[in-house]
N, C-alpha and C positions, 0 to 999 in steps of 0.2 A: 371699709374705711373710705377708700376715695370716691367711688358708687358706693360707698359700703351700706347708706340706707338705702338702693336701689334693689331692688327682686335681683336674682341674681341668674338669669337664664343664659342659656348657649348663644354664641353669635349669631344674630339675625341679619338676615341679608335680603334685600328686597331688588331683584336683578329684574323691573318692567322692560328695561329697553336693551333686550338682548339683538341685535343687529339678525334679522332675519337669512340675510344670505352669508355674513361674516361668520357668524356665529359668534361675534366679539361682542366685549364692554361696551358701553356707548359710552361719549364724551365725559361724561361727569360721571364720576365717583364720588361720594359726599356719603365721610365718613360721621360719626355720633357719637361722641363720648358721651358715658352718661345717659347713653340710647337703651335702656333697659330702665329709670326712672320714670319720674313723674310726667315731666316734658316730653322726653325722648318717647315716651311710648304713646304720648298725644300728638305729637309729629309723623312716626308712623301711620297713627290714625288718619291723618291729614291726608299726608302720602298715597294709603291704601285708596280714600274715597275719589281724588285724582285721578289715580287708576282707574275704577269701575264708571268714573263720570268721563275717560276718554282724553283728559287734559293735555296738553300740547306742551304744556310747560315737564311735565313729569315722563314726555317717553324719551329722552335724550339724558336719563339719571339711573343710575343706582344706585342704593342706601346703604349702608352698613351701618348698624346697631351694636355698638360694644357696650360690655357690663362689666365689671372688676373681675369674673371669674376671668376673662377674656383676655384683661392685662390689667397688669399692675402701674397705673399711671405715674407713681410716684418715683419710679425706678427708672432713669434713664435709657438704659441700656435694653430695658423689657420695650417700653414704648417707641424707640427705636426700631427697635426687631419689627413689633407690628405695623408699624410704618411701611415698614419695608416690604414685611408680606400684605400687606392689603392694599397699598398703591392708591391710596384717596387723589383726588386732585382739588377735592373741596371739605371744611372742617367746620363741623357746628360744637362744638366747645362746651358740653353742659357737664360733665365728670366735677363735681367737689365733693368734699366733707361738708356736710348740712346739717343744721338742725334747729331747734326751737330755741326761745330765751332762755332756757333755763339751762339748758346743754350747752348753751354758748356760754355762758356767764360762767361754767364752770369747767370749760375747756379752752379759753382763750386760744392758749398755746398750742394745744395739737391743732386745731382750726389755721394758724397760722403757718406751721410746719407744711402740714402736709397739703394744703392745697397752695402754698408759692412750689412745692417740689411738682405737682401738678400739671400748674401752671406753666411753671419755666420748662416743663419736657415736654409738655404739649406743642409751644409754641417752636420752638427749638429743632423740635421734629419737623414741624411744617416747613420750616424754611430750611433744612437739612434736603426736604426732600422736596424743594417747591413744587410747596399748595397754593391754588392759583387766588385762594382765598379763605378765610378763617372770621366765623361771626362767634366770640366769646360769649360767655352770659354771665353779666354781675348783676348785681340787684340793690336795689335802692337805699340800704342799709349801710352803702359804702358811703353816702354823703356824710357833710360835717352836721356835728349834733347842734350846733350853736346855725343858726342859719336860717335866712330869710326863704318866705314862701311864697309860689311855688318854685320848687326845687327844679331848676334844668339842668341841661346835659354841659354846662362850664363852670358847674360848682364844685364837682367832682375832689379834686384838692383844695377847695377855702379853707379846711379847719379838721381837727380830728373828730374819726365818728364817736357816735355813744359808747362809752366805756362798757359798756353790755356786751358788745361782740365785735371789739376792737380786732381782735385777731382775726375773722374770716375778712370783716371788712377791710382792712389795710392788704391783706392776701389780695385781693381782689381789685382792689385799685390798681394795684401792681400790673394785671392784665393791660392796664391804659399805658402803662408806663412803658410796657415791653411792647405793644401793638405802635407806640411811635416810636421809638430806636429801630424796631424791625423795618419799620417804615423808611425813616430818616437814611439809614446805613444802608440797607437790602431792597426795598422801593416794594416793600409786603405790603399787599391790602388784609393785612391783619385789624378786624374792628371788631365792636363791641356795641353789645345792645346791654339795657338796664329794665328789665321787670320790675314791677311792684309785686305785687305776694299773690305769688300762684296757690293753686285749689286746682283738684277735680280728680279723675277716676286715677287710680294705680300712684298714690297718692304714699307717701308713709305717715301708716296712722299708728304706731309708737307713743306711747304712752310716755317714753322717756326722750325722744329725740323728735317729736313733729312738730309743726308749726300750727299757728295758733286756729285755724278753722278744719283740716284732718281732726285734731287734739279735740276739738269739742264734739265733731262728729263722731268718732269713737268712742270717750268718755258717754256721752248721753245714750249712745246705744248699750252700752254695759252698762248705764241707770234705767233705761226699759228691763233688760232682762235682768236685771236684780229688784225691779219693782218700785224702786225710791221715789220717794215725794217731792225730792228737792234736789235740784242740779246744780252745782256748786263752778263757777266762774273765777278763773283767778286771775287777781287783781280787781279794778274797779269799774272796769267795764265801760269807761270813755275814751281809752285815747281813738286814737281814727286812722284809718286805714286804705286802700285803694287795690282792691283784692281784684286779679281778674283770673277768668276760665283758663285752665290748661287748653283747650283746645282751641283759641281765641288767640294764647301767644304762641300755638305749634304756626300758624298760620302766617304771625310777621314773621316770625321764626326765617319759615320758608321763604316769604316776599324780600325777608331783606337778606338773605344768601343769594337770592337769584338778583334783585335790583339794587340794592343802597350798597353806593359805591362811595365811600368815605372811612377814611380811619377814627373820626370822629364817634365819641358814644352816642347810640341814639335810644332815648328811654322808651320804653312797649308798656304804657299804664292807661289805663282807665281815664276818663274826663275827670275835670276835679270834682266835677260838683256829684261825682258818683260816686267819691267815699263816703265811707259806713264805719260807725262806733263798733268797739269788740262787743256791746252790747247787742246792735240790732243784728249783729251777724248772728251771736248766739238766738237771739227771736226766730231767724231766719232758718236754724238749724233747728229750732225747736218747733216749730210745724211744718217741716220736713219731713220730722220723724214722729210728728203727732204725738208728740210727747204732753202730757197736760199735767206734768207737776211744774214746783215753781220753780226761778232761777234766783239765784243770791250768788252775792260776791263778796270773793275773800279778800278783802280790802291789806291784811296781812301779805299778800303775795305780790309780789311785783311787778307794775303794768311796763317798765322800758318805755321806749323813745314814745311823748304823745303822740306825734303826728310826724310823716314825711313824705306830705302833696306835692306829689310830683307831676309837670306840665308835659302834656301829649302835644302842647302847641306843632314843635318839631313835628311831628311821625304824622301829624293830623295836615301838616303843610304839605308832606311828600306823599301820604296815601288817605283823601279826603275820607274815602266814603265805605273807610272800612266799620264796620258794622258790631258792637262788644255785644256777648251775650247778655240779657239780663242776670242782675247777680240771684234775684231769689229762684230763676230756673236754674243756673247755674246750681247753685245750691242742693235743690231739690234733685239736679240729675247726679249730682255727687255723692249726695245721701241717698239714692235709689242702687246708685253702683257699690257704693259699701257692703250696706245689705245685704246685693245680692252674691258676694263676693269677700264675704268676710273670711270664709274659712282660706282664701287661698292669699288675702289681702298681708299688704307688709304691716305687723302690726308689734 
C-alpha cells in the first residue's frame, strides 16, 4: 500500500564513505522513502555510477533505501521507531500510494487517507528528529484542472485538481502546506520538487494500477506473445503529456538535495515543446517493440485531464545546462529493460 506498488526488497544501504581511519558514518545520511520504486531505484543508479566515476559530491553520503517491508509509513509510531534507528540527517521523500487513471478514479478515498498519514509522519519525523533537510516529491497532477498554460510552481492552490484523482492530488498539496508551517514555526528547510510523468526501468507495469506508458509497454508485449493484429489504446489518444526518464529526474533529484535551498516547489519537467500525445508515445512504444500490428483507440474509455504543460523556466534558470534524455531512447531503453526483466518485473 504505501510503496505498496514498489518491489518490495530488504533494506538497502549504500555506505561509499565510510571514514577510513574513524571507521564512522560520514556527514550525511540521506535516507529514501519509496527507495525500492521506480525513482528510488533510478537514484541508486545515479548514486552507484558517482561512485565508479570517483565523484566528490558522493564520498561525504550514505544512502538508505527503504521499502514498505521496511516500515509501515502510514503508522506513526512504526516511522518513528525507524527514525530513530537509522539516524538520516537528510530525506528524499518518494514513499505514496500510486497509481494509473483508472485506479485513481476509483480509489479516491484510500489515495487520500493513506498518503496525508504518510505524509504527515514522514515530515513530523524529520523535524522530531532534525533532518537538516527534506526534498518531497509531488507531481503535476496536484495543479488546478481549470488553469492557464504553462503551469508554474505558484499555481499550485489556484483552483481544484481534476475530479479524476482529487484524492492523491489534494494529499499531495498538503506536503506544500506542512513544508511552510514547518518552515514558518521550526525554520525546516523542508521543500518540494514536482515531476511530470516518470517512465523507465523497475517501473510498475500492473495491468490494474500503472501509469499510462509502463501500461502500454506491458499491454503490447502480451499482444506480441499472444500474436494479435491489433493493439487497443484507451481513450483517444490526444491529450498531451511531458514524460521524462527516471534516470533524468534520479539526477535533479540528487542536484537539488545537495543545492536548491528554498522551501518553495520547484517543478523537474521536460521543455514544453517536448510534449508528446498518448498517441505518439504508443508509436514510440510500438517500434520499440517492433510490433507491426495496428493501434485503434477506444474512444469509449476515458482520456482525463488533456493537457498539464508545465514550465522548466525555474529549474532551467538554476541549472542551465542540464541535459533530458531523448524520449524515443528513453523509450526504447525501457522497453529493452522490460524485456529483459519481465519475469522478475512488478507486473
Amino acid at each position: 500500500m504505501l510503496c505498496s506498488r514498489y518491489t518490495e526488497i530488504h533494506l538497502y544501504r549504500s555506505t561509499y564513505c565510510v571514514n577510513k581511519n574513524m571507521g564512522s558514518r560520514k556527514e550525511k545520511v540521506i535516507l529514501v522513502t519509496g527507495g525500492t520504486g521506480l525513482v528510488g531505484q533510478a537514484i541508486k543508479t545515479i548514486v552507484e555510477e558517482e561512485r565508479k566515476l570517483g565523484s566528490q559530491d558522493v564520498l561525504n553520503e550514505t544512502w538508505i533505501f527503504c521499502g514498505s517491508r521496511n516500515v509501515d509509513l502510514r503508522k506513526k509510531d512504526e516511522t518513528e521507531a525507524f527514525f530513530e534507528k537509522e539516524k538520516p540527517t537528510h530525506v528524499i521523500h518518494l514513499a505514496a500510494m500510486v497509481g494509473g487513471l483508472f485506479h485513481n478514479m476509483a480509489h479516491n478515498l484510500d489515495f487520500f487517507r493513506d498518503n496525508m498519514s504518510i505524509n504527515d509522519n514522514v515530515l513530523h519525523a524529520s523535524f522530531k528528529y532534525k533532518i537538516k533537510k527534506v526534498v518531497s516529491c509531488l507531481s503535476t497532477c496536484i495543479f488546478p484542472d481549470k488553469i492557464t498554460y504553462p503551469i508554474d510552481e505558484t499555481m499550485v492552490h489556484n483552483g481544484p485538481p481534476h475530479t479524476s484523482n482529487y484524492g492523491y492530488s489534494y494529499a499531495k498539496r498538503m506536503i506544500d502546506v506542512l513544508n511552510r508551517g514547518y518552515h514558518d514555526q521550526h525554520g525546516c528547510m523542508f521543500t518540494s520538487v514536482i515531476p511530470c510523468n516518470i517512465f523507465g526501468p523497475n517501473d510498475n507495469f500492473s495491468l490494474t494500477s500503472s501509469h499510462v506508458i509502463p501500461a502500454l509497454i506491458r499491454r503490447m508485449d502480451d499482444a506480441m506473445i499472444n500474436d494479435d493484429k491489433t493493439f487497443s489504446v484507451w481513450g483517444s489518444g490526444a491529450p498531451l503529456r511531458q514524460f521524462i526518464y527516471s534516470l533524468d529526474i534520479a539526477k535533479l533529484f540528487v542536484w537539488t538535495l545537495r543545492y536548491y535551498q528554498s522551501i518553495e516547489p520547484l517543478i523537474l519537467s521536460v521543455d514544453e515543446e517536448d510534449e508528446v500525445s498518448i498517441s505518439k508515445a504508443a508509436e514510440a512504444i510500438k517500434k520499440a517493440h517492433g510490433f507491426n500490428g495496428e493501434i485503434i483507440y477506444d474512444t469509449s474509455k476515458a482520456d482525463g485531464q488533456y493537457k498539464k504543460t508545465a514550465s522548466n523556466r525555474k529549474l532551467r534558470s538554476l541549472y542551465q545546462d542540464f541535459s533530458f534524455t531523448p524520449f524515443e531512447q528513453a523509450i526504447q531503453e525501457t522497453v529493452t529493460w522490460f524485456k529483459n526483466n519481465r519475469e522478475s518485473a512488478r507486473l
